[in-house]
N, C-alpha and C positions, 0 to 999 in steps of 0.2 A: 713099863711106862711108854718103851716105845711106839705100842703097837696104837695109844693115847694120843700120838704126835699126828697133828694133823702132817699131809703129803708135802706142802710146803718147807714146814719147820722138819722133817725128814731131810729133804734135800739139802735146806744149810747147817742141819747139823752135820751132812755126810760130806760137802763142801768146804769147810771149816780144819783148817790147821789148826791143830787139835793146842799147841803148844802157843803158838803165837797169835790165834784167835783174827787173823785174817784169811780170806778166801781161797783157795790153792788154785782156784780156775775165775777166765775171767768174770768180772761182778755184772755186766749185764746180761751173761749168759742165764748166768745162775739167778737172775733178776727174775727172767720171761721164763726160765724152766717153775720158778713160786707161783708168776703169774698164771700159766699155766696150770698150775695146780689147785691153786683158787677158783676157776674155772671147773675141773674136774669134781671139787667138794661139792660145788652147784650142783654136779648132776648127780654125784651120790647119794645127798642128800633130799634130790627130788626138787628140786628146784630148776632147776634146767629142763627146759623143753626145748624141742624140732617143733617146728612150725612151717609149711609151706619152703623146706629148706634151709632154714636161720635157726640159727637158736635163740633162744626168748625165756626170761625168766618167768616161771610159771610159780608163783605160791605169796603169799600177801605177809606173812612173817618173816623177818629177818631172821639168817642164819646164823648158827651158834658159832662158825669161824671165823675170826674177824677179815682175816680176806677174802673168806667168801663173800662177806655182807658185803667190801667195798668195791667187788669187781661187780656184783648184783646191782648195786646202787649205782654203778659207773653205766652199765649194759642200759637199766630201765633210763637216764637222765640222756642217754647219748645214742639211742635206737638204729640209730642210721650210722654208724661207726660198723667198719666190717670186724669181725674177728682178729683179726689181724691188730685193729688200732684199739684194741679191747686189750691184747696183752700187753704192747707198747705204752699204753697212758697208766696202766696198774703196776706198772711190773716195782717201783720205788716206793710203792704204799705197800702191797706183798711182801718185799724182802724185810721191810722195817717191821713187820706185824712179826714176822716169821723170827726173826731177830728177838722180839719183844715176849714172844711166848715160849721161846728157849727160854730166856730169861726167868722168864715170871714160873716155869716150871721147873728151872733150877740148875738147869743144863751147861748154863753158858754163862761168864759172866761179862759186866761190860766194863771193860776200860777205854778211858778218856772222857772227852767232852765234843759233843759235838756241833760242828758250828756252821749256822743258818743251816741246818737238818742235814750236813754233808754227814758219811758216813765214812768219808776215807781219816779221821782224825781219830778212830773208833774202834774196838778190837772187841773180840768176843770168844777170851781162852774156854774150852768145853773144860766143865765141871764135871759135868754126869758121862765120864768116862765108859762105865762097867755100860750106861744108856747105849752108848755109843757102838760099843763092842756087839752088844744084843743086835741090833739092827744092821750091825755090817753082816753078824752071824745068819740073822733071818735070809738076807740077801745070799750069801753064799750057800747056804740050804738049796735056796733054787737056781740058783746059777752055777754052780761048782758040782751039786749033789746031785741034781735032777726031781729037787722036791714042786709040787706043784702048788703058785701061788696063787694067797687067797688076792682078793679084786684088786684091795687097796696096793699090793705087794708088788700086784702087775703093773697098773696104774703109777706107781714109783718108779717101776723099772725102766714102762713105755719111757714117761717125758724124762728121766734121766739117760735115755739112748735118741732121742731126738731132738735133745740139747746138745748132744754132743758132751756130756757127762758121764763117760763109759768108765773112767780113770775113777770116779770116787766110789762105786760102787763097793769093789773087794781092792784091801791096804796090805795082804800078807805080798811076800816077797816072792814077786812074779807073780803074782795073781793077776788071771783078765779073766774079765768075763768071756765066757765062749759064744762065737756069733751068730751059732744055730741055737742058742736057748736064747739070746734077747732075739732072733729072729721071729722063735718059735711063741714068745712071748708077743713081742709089738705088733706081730703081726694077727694077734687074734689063735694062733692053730693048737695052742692051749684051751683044754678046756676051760680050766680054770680063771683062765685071762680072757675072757670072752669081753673085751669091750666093745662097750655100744657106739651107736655112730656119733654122740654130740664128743666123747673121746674121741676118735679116729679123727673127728674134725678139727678138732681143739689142738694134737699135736702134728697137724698138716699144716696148719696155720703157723706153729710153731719152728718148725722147720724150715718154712717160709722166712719167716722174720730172722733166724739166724744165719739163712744162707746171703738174706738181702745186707745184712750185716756185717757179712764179714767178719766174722768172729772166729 
């Protein structure tokens, strides 16, 4: 199922204390790294165009992701917002969808109530454990193994290393990832991880907002 999960719902399932079903890193990192990824589904899915240097959404149907659709719908309604305030104005409707389709696929469950749409009153213990396991496993294949990842695999790996999300990736003891395979990754010199420029732009952008951040 994991391989199912869109890249958003990937990250906070991989962000997610697994026991107490709150965030291990902080919540607006992990916010812009969804947003972010929302972003990415766009140009997976072919939705996403370069234009005269901008990206622009290019397709007259709404996407099957739900944050995809709401970052698409945010970019067409707000033209003139740079990238940058693209992933800042999505990043709380991102993390709630991503949240919502753990849910709804089984993974997570929710407790509390939440009030005027806060999320700090709200937990979200992982259900789909064995889910869980699979997709730290995938990760450790190419980061521990030297297995070569497919797009979407990279595409996880990139914006969880230029969020500053390096810790959720592998949970065994001592485990880090090593910094010539996410190098060799983020930066493109995988083959396999060949991504295109509206990515490359997408977690510059990204990097941007968390250094201005301060996070």
């Amino acid at each position: 199922m994991t391989e199912d999960l869109t890249i958003g719902e990937q990250i906070v399932l991989l962000a997610l204390d697994e026991e107490t079903g709150t965030l291990r890193e902080a919540p607006l990192r992990v916010a812009l790294a969804v947003s972010a990824a929302a972003l990415l589904e766009l140009s997976f899915s072919g939705y996403l165009a370069e234009r005269d240097g901008a990206l622009v959404v290019d397709g007259a149907s709404t996407p099957v992701d739900p944050a995809a659709a709401a970052m698409a719908e945010h970019m067409q309604n707000h033209p003139e917002e740079t990238l940058r305030e693209w992933l800042l104005a999505v990043r709380e409707q991102a993390l709630d969808m991503a949240y919502r389709g753990l849910s709804e696929k089984g993974l997570v469950r929710e407790q509390g109530r939440r009030v005027l749409s806060a999320f700090g009153s709200v937990k979200y213990p992982v259900t789909g454990l064995s889910e869980l396991v699979a997709l730290r496993g995938r990760l450790a294949a190419v980061l521990a193994q030297g297995q070569d990842p497919g797009e979407r695999s990279a595409a996880l790996i990139t914006v969880l290393h230029h969020a500053g999300l390096q810790a959720v990736m592998l949970q065994g003891p001592g485990e880090e990832a090593p910094e010539y395979r996410l190098t060799a990754i983020t930066e493109g010199q995988d083959t396999a991880a060949a991504l295109g420029d509206a990515i490359r732009t997408t977690v510059a952008a990204l990097t941007a907002v968390i250094a201005s951040s301060a996070l």
